[in-house]
N, C-alpha and C positions, 0 to 999 in steps of 0.2 A: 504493500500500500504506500502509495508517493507520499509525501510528507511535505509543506512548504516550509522554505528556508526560514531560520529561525529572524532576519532581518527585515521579514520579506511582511508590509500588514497584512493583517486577517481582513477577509472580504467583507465586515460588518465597519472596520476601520476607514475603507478604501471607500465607501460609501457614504460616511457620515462626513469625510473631507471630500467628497464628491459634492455633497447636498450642501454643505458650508459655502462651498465656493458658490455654487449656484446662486444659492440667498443672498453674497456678497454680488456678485453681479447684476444681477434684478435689480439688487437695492440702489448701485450705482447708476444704471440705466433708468431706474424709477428718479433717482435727484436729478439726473443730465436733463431728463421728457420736464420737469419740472421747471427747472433753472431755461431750457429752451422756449417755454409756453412763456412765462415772466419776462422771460430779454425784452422782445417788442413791447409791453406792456410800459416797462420800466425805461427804456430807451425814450419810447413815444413822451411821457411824461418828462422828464429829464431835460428833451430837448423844447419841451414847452413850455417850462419854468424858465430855461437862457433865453429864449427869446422874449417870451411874452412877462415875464413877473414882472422888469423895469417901468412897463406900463400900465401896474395895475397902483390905482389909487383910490383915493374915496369920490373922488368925482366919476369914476369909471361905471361903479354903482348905483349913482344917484343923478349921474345927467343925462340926456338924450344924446344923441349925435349931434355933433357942432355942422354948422354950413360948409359948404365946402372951403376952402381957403384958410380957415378959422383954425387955430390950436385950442387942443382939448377935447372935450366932446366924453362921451359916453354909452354905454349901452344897458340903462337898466330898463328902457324900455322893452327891449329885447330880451330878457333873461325875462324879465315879468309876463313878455307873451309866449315864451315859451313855456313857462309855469303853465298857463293856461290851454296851451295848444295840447301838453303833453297830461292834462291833467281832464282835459274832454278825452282826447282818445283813448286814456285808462279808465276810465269811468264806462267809455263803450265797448271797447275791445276784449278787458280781461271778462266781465260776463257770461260775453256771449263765446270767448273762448273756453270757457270754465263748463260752461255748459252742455257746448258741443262735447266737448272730453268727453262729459259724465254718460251724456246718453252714447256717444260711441263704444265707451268701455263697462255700461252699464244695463243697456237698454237697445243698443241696435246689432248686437253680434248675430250676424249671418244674414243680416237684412240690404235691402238693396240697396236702400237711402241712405245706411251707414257707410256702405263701400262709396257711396256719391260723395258724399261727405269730404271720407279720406280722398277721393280722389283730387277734389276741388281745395282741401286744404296745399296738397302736395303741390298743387299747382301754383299757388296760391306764395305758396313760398319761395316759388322759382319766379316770378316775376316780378322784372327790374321797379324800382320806385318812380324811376320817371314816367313807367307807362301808367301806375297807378295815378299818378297824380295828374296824366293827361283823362284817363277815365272820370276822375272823380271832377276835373275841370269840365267835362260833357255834359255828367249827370246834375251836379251841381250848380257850379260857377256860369254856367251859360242859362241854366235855366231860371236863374237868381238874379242875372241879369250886374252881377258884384261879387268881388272875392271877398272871404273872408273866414274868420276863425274857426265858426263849426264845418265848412268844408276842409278845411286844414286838419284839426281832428279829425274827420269822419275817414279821409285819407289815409293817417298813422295808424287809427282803429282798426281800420282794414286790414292793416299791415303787422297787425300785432296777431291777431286772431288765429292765425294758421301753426304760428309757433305756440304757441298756447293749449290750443287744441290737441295737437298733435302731444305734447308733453304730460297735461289732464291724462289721455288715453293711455298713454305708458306708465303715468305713477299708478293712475288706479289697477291697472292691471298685474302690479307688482302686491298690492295687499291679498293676503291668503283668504282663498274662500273660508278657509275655517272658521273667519275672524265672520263672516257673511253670516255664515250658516250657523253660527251661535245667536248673534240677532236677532235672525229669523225664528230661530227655534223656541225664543223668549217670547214671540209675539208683537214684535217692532216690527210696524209697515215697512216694506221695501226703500222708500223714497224716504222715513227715516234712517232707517239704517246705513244711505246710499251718503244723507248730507251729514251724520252723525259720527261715522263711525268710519266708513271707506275713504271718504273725503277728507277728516280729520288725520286719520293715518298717511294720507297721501301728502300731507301740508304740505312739509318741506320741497319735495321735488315739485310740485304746483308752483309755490311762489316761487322757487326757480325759475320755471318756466318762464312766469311771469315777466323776471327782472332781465332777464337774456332779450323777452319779447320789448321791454321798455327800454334797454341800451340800445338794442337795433335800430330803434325810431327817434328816439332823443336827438343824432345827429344826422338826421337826413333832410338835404336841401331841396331835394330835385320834387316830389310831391307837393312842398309848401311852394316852391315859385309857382304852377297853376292853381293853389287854391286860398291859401292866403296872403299869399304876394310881398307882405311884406308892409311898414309905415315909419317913416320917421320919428312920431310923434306919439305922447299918448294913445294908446287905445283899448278899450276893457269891455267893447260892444262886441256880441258874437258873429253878428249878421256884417259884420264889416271888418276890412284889411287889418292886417294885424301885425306887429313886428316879433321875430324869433330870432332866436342868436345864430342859428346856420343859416339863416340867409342876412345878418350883417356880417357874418363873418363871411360871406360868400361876396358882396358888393364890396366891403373894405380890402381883399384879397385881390380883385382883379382892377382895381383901381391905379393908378398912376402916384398914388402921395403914399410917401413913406410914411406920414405920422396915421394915416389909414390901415399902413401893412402892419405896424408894430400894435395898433388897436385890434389888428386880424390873429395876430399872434395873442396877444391879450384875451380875447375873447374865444379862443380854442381851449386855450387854458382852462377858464373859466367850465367851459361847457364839457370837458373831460373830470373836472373835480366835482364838477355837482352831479355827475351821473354816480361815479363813485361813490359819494355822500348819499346819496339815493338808494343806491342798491344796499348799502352797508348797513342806512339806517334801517329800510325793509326787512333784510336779513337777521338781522340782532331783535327788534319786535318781533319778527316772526319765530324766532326760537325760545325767545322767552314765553311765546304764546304756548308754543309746540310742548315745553318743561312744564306749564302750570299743566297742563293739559294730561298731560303722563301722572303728575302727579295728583 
């Protein structure tokens, strides 16, 4: 009977520095995918503190855009219509995405209108913003006869909806029936059980969803040029023009005056920190919700 050398490991040995090293390499490949997703993140940021922070003051926040020629100027009109722009189309869009979800992952499995659904959402997600915001200029803005801020919202809302949907349907479908079928078994109507219990389990990855669905629209120019166009000046009426920071940050950008370009960089700044601030603060309520709730 062969014998292995006595210097030689045992095959339980050769295995566990097998599995060690493996663990050690995942784990390095897991910080590299890590540190790689954050570069751009941290890069993009980085370079819009040098540029833009020298031009951030307290008039920046509190005055409108100077005239042309004029130094100074501001864009709190534009942060404030974009408060607004982005605070109708959440108000429209998470709903009805939340809701699509529920009955897709709840209520329409194997049905026809379910599959139309997914199909329209998928679609939905593959189309550019500028054709949305030429559609929503047709349906809209022409029939309105004026651009303005509920077509701007209704435009982002559209554009929120399919990512949203499509998210709803996958967290709900990661809660265990078991969790269903105890429910049920107590005597809770379906449609309690469905906003109660399935829904609440699902939080986390929903308001996910959600916050992915409001970064993606937060900076997009190309929708708001056909439907709220944009205003120099005060304005807080829904039925008319409105000003948003990606479209002053879009007029000050292709403009010819430097102290325009450095307000362009100024207010990129600007509109990358408060999405951040946004999603953070959502995220932190929403898990404190998530903890009282467990407990």
């Amino acid at each position: 009977m062969n014998k292995l050398p006595m210097n030689q490991p045992k095959p339980s040995a050769i295995n566990t520095l097998r599995r060690q090293g493996m663990n050690h390499l995942v784990t390095v490949l897991s910080v590299l995918s890590t540190i790689l997703v954050l570069a751009p993140l941290v890069a993009i940021l980085v370079y819009l503190i040098y540029k833009g922070a020298s031009s951030l003051n307290l008039a920046f926040f509190t005055h409108i855009p100077a005239p042309v020629g004029e130094p100074g100027g501001g864009m709190a009109n534009s942060i404030v219509g974009s408060g607004v722009i982005l605070l109708l189309a959440s108000l429209m869009g998470i709903p009805i995405g939340i809701a699509a979800g529920i009955y897709l992952a709840e209520f329409g499995r194997g049905r026809l209108l379910a599959n139309a659904i997914r199909f329209t959402a998928d679609v939905l997600n593959g189309v550019p913003s500028i054709v949305m915001g030429i559609s929503i200029y047709s349906l809209i803005v022409m029939r309105q006869k004026h651009f303005s801020a509920l077509a701007g919202g209704v435009a982002l809302a559209i554009m929120m909806v399919p990512t949203i949907t499509r998210t709803t349907e996958e967290m709900l479908a990661t809660v265990p029936h078991a969790i269903r079928e105890a429910a049920l078994g107590l005597g809770v109507p379906k449609w309690r059980t469905v906003l109660s219990i399935s829904l609440r389990t699902a939080s986390p990855g929903i308001i996910t969803g959600c916050m992915l669905a409001f970064a993606r629209v937060a900076g997009e120019t190309a929708p708001l040029l056909f439907t709220a166009l944009g205003n120099q000046f005060w304005s807080f009426k829904l039925n008319e023009p409105i000003a948003a920071l990606p479209l002053q940050i879009y007029v000050y950008a292709i403009s010819p005056y430097d102290e325009w370009h450095r307000l362009a960089w100024a207010g990129s700044l600007v509109l990358i920190v408060m999405i951040m601030i946004a999603v953070t603060l959502v995220r932190i309520f929403a898990n404190r919700g998530v903890l009282k709730g467990a407990s």
